[in-house]
N, C-alpha and C positions, 0 to 999 in steps of 0.2 A: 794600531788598528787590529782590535783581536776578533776574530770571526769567530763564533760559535752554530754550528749547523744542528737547525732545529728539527728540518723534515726536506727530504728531498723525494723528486721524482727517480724511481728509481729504471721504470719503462721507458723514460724520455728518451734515452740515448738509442736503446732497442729498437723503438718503433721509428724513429724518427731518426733526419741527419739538422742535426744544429749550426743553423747556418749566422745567427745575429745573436747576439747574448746584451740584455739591458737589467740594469741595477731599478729596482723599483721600491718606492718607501710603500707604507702601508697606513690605512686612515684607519686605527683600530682603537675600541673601547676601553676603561681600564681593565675589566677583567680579562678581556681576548689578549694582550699585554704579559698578565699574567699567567695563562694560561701557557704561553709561547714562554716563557720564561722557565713555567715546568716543562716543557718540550712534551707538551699535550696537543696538537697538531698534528697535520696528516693534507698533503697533496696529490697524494696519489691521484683522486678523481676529477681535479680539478682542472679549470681551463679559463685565460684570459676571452675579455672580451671590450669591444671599443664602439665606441658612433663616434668617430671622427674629432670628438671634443674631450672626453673621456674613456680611462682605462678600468675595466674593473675583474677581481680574482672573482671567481665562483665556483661553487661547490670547494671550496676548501673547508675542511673541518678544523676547527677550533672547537677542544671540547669546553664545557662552562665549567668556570672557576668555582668547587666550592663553600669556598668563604665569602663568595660573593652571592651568596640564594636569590635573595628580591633582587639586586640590581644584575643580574645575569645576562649573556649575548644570546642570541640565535648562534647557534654552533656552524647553521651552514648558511648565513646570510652574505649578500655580495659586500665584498670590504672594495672601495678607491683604490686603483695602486696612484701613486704621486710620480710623475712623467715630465720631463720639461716637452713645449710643445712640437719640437724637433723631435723628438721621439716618439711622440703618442702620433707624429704624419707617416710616419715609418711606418710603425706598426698598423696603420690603418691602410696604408698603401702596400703593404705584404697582408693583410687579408684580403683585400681584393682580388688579388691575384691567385689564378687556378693551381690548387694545391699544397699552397702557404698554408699555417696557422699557427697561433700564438700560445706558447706551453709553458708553464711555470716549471721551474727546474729545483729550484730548490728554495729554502724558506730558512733562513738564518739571523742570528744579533751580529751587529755591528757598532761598535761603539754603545752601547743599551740600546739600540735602536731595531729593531724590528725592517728587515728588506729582505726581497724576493727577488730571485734572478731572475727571468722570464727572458724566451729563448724564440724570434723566429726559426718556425721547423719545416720540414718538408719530409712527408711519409716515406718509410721505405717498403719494396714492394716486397715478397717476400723470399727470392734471390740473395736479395742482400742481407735479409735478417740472417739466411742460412751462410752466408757468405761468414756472417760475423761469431756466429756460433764457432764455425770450424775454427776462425783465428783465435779464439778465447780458448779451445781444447788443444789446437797445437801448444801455445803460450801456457797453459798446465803443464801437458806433457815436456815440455823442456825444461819449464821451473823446477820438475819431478827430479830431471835427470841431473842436473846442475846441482841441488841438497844432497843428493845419491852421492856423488863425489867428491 
């Protein structure tokens, strides 16, 4: 099972504390396929979204495949993610709820196949963002000291 990591969120963990982590397949064209193969992709602004029956990624960038001209994607159009239906009640039943929302984390091949982690999250306020800051400068400065010797 070789994982190749095409695009990930790199603010997810920043903004946010990741509380639910789900594997999601993706309903893509052949060029958006290829594109993701070039690791021409981009999550950053992107965000799940659901009615209760279906999952879908949006605003995810897939840039278009040039060899493909005439038969090209919409770069930012909504792609299905593939959910068994235990999961897509999950997910709909943590957006409901005040504060929850559903964040793509990252975008990778798995087996040639194309899946997205996607993460229930809950905001952090920003106490904790500075909270997090500091552990990431202390964990420097130690890493620092530790090569020093």
């Amino acid at each position: 099972m070789a994982k190749r990591t095409i695009a990930t969120n790199r603010k997810a963990k920043f903004e946010y504390f990741l509380l639910e982590h789900y594997e999601a397949g993706l309903v893509l064209k052949g060029s958006e396929i290829k594109s993701i193969r070039a690791r021409q992709a981009s999550i950053a602004e992107a965000y799940v979204q659901t009615d209760g029956k279906e999952v879908w990624l949006v605003d995810a960038h897939i840039a278009p495949y040039d060899p493909a001209s005439r038969e090209n994607h919409d770069p930012k159009r909504k792609r299905k993610l593939l959910l068994n239906k235990k999961e897509i009640k999950e997910i709909w039943d943590a957006g409901k709820q005040k504060g929850l929302t559903t964040i793509p984390t990252e975008l990778y091949l798995k087996d040639g196949l194309a899946k997205l982690d996607i993460a229930i999250a809950k905001g952090k306020k920003l106490y904790d963002k500075r909270q997090d800051i500091a552990k990431r400068d202390l964990q420097r400065d130690m890493d620092r000291e530790f090569h020093r010797r």
